[in-house]
N, CA, C and O atoms as a GROMACS GRO file, in nm:
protein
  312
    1UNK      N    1   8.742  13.216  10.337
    1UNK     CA    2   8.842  13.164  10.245
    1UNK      C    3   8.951  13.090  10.319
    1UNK      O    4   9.021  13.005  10.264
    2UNK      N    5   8.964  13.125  10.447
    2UNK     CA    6   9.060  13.056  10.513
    2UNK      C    7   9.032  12.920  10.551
    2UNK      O    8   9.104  12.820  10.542
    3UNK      N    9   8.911  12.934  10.596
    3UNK     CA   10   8.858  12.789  10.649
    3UNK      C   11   8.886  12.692  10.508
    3UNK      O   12   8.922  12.576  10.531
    4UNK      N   13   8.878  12.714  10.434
    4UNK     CA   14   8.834  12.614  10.279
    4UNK      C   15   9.014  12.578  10.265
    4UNK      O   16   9.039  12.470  10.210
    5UNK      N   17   9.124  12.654  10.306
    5UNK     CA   18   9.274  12.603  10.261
    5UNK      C   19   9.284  12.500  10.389
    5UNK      O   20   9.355  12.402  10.365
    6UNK      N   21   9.241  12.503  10.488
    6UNK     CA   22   9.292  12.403  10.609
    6UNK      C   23   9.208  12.270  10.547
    6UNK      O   24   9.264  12.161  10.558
    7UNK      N   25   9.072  12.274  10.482
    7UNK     CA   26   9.028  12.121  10.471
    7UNK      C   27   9.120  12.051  10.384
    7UNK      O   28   9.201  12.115  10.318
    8UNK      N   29   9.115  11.922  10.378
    8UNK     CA   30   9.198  11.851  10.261
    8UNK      C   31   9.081  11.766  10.246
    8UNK      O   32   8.992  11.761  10.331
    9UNK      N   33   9.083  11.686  10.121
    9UNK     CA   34   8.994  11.627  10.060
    9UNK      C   35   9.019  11.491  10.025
    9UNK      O   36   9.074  11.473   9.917
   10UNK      N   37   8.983  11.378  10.106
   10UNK     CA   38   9.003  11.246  10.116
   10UNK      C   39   8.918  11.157  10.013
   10UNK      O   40   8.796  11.141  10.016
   11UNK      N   41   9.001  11.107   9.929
   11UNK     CA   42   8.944  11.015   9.833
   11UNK      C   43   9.028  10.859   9.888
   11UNK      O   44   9.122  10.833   9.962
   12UNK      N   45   8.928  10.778   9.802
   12UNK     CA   46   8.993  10.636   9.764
   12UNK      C   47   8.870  10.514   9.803
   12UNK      O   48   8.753  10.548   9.822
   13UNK      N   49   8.900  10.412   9.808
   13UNK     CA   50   8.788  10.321   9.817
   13UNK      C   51   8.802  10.244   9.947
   13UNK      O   52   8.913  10.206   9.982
   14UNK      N   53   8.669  10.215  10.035
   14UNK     CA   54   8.643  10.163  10.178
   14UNK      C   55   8.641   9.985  10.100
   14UNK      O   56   8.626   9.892  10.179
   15UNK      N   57   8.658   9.948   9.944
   15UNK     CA   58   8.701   9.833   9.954
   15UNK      C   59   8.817   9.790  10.018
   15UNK      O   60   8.806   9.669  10.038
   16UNK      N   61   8.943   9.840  10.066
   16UNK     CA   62   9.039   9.798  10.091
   16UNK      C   63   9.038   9.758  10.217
   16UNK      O   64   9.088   9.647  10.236
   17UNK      N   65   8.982   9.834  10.341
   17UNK     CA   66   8.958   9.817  10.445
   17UNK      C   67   8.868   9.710  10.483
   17UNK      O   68   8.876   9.637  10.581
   18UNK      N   69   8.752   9.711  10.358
   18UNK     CA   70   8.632   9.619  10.384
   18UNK      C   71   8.742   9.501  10.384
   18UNK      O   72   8.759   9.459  10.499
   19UNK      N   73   8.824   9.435  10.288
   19UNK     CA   74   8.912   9.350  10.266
   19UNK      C   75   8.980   9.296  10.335
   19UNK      O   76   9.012   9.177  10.344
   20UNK      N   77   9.016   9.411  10.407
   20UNK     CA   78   9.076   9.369  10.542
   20UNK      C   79   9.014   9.327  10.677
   20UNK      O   80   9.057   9.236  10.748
   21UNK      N   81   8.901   9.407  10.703
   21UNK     CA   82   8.816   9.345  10.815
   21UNK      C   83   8.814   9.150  10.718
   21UNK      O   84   8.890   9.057  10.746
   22UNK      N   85   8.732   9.150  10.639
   22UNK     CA   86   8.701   9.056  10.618
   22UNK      C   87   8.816   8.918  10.581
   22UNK      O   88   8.788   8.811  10.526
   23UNK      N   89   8.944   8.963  10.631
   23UNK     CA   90   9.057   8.869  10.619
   23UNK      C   91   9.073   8.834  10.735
   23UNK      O   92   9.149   8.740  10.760
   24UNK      N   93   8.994   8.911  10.850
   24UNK     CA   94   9.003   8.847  11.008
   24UNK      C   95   8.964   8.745  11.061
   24UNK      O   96   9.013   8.689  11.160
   25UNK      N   97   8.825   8.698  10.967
   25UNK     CA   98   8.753   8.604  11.019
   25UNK      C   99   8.839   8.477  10.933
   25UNK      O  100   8.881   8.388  11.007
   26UNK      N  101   8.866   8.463  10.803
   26UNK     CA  102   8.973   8.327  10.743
   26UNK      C  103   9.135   8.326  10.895
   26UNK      O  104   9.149   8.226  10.966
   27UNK      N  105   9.191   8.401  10.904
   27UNK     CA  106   9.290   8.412  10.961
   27UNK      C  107   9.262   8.347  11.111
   27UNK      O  108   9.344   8.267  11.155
   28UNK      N  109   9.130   8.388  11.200
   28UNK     CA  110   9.084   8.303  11.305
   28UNK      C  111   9.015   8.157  11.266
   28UNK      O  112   8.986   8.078  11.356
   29UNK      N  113   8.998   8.135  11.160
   29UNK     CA  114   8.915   8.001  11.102
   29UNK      C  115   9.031   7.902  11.070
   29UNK      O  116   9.008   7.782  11.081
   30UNK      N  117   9.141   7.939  11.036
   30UNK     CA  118   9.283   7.873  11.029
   30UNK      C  119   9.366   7.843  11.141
   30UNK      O  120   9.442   7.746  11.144
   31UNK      N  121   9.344   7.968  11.277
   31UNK     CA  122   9.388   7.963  11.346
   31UNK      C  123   9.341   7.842  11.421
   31UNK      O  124   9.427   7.765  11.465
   32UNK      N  125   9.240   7.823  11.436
   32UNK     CA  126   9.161   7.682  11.519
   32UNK      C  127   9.183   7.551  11.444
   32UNK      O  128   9.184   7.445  11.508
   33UNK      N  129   9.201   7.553  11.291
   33UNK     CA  130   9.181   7.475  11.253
   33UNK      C  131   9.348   7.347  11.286
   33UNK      O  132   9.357   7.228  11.314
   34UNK      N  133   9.450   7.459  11.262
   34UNK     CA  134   9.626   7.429  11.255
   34UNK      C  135   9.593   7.347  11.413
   34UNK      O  136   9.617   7.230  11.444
   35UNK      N  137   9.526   7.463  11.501
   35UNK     CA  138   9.516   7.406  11.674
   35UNK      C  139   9.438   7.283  11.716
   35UNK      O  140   9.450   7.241  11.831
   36UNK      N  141   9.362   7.225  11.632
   36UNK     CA  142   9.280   7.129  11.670
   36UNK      C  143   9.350   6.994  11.620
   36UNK      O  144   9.339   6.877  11.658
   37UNK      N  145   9.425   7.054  11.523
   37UNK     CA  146   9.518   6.934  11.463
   37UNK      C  147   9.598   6.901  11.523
   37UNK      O  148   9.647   6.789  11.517
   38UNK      N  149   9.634   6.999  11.605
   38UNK     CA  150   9.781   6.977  11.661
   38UNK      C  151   9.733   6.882  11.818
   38UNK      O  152   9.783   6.781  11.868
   39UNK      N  153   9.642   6.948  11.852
   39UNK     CA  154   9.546   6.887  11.951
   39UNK      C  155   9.530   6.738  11.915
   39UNK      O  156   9.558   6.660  12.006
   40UNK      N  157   9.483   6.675  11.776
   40UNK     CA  158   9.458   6.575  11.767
   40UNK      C  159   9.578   6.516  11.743
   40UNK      O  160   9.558   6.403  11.788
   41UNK      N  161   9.684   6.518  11.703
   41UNK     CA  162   9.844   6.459  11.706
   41UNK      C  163   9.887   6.408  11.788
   41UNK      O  164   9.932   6.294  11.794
   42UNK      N  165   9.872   6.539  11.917
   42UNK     CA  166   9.917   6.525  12.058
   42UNK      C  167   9.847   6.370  12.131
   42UNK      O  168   9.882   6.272  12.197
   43UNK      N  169   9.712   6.440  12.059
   43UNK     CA  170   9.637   6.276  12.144
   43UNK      C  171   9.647   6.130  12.083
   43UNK      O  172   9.684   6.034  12.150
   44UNK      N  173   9.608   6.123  11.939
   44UNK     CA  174   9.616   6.024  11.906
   44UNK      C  175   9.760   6.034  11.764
   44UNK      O  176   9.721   6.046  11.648
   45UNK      N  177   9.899   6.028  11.791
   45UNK     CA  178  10.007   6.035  11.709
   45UNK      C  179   9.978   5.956  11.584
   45UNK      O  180   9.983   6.014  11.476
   46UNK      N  181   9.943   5.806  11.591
   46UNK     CA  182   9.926   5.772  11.462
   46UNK      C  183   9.826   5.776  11.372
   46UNK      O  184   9.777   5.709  11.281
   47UNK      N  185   9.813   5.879  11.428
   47UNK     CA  186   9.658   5.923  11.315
   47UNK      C  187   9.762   6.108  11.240
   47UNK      O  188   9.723   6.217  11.198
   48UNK      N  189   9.830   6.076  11.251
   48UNK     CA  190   9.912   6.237  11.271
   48UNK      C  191   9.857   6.240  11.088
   48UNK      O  192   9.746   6.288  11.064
   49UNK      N  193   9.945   6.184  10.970
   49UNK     CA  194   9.913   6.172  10.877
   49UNK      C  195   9.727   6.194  10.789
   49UNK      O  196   9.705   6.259  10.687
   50UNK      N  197   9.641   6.128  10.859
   50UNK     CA  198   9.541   6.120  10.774
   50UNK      C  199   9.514   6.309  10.877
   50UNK      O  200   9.459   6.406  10.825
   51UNK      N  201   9.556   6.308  10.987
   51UNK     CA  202   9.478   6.427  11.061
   51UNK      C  203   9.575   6.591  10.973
   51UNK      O  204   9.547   6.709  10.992
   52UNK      N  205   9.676   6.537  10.890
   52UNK     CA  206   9.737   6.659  10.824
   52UNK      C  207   9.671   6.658  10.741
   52UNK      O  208   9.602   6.759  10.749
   53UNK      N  209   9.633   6.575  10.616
   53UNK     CA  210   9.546   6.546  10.509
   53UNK      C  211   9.430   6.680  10.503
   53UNK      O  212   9.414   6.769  10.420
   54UNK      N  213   9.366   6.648  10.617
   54UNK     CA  214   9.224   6.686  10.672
   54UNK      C  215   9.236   6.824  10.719
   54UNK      O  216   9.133   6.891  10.727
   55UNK      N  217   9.360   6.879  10.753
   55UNK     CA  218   9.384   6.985  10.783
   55UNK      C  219   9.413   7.104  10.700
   55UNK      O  220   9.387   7.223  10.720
   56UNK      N  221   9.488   7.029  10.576
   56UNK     CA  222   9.486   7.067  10.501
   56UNK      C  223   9.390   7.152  10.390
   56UNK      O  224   9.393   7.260  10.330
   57UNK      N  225   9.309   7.042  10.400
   57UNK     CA  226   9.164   7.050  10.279
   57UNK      C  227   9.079   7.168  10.384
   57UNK      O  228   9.008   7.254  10.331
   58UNK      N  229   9.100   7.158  10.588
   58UNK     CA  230   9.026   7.262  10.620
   58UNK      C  231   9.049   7.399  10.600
   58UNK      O  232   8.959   7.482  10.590
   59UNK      N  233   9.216   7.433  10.594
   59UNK     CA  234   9.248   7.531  10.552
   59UNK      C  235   9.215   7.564  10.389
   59UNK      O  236   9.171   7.671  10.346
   60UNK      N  237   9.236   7.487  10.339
   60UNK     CA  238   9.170   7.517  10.207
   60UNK      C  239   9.070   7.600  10.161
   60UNK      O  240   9.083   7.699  10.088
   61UNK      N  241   8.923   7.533  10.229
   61UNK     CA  242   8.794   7.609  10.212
   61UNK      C  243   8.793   7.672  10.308
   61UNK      O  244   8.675   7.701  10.328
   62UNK      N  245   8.889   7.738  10.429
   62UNK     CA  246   8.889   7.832  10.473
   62UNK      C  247   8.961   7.980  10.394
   62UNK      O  248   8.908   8.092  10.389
   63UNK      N  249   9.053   7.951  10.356
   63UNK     CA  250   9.112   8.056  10.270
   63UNK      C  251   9.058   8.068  10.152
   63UNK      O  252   9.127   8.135  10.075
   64UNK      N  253   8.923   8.015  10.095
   64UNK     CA  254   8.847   8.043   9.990
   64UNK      C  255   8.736   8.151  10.004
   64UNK      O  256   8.662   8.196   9.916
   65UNK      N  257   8.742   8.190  10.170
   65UNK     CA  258   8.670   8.311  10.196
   65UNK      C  259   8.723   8.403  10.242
   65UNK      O  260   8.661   8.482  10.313
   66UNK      N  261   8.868   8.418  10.209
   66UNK     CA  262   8.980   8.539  10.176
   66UNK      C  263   8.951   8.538  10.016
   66UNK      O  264   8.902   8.643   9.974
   67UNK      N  265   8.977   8.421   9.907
   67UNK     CA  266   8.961   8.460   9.792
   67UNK      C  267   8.864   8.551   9.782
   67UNK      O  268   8.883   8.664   9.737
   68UNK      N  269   8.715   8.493   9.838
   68UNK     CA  270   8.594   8.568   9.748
   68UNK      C  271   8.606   8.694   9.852
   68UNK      O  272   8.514   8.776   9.848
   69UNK      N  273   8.684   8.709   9.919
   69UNK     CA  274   8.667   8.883   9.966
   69UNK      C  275   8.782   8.979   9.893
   69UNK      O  276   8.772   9.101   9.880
   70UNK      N  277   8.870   8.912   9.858
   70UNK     CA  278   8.958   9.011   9.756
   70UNK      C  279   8.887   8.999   9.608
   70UNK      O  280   8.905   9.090   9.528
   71UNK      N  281   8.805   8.883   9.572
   71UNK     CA  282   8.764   8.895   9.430
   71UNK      C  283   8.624   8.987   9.475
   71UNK      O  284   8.625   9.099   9.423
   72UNK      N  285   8.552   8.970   9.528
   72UNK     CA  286   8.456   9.079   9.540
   72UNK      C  287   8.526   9.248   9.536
   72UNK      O  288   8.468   9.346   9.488
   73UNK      N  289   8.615   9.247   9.579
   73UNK     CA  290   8.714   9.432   9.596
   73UNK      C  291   8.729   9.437   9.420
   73UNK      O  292   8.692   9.526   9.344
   74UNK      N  293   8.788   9.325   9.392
   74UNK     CA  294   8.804   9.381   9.262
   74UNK      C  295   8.709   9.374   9.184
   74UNK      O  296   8.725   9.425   9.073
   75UNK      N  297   8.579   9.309   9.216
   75UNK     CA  298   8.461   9.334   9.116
   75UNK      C  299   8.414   9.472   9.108
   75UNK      O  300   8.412   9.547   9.010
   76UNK      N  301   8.362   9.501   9.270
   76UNK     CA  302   8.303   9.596   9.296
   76UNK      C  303   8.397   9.740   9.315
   76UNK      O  304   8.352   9.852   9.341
   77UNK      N  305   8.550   9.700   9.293
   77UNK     CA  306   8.623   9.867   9.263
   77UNK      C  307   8.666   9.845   9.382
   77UNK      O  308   8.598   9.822   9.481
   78UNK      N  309   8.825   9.856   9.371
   78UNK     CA  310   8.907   9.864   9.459
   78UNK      C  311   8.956  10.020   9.475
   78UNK      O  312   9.040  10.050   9.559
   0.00000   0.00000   0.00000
């Protein structure tokens, strides 16, 4: 009877965590993307404009695979 008061009993959902691993890989996919731009500025300046444009739209469909990992948590039960 003693042993059974020391356990405690852990609930909740491994979506949240899954959510989080899976926010690592958008967060490094942005990270290269901001750096390559900045890379291309440095080299060629008057291209700075069309190379933000482009940077833009990469971050874009990069952070669309943060969306579908928080909309998957909430499909499948957060």
């Amino acid at each position: 009877m003693a042993d059974t008061a020391i356990l405690a009993e852990v609930s909740g959902s491994i979506a949240t965590v899954g959510y989080g691993l899976a926010a690592i890989g958008p967060a490094i996919g942005v990270g290269i993307v901001v750096g390559k731009t900045i890379e291309g500025v440095a080299r060629q300046p008057e291209l700075a404009g069309r190379l933000q444009v482009l940077m833009y739209i990469g971050i874009a469909f990069t952070e669309a695979l943060a969306f579908i990992g928080i909309a998957t948590g909430f499909i499948f039960g957060f």
